[in-house]
Residue, then its C-alpha position, 0 to 999 in steps of 0.5 A: x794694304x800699305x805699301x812699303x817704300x820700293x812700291x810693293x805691298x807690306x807684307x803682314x806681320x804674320x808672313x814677317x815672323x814667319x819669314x823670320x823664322x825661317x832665316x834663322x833656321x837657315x842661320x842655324x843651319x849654316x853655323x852648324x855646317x861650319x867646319x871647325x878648321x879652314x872656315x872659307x870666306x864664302x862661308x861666313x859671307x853666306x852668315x853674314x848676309x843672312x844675318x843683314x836680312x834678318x836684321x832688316x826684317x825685324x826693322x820692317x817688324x818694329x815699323x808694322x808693330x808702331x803703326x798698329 
């Protein structure tokens, strides 16, 4: 298996989706918690950051499928 750049195997583009997927369960999730008044900081770091990661994924995604 390939391995990604931090030393660790890539990971399958199957468990990417997936991964994926998840993330933007949680995404929605966190949104919908959203008060409609006194959002908090920690609220919308917590968005945020799982908006980065989702990006990342879908970078490593399109890396996977280039190569294929």
């Amino acid at each position: 298996m390939p391995e990604a750049r931090e030393g660790r195997p890539m990971k399958s583009k199957e468990d990417l989706l997936k991964e994926i997927e998840a993330l933007r369960e949680e995404l929605q999730n966190r949104k919908d918690a959203l008060p409609a008044h006194s959002i908090r900081p920690h609220q919308l770091m917590g968005i945020e950051e799982l908006e980065e990661e989702i990006e990342r994924k879908e970078r490593l995604l399109q890396e996977i499928q280039k190569s294929e």
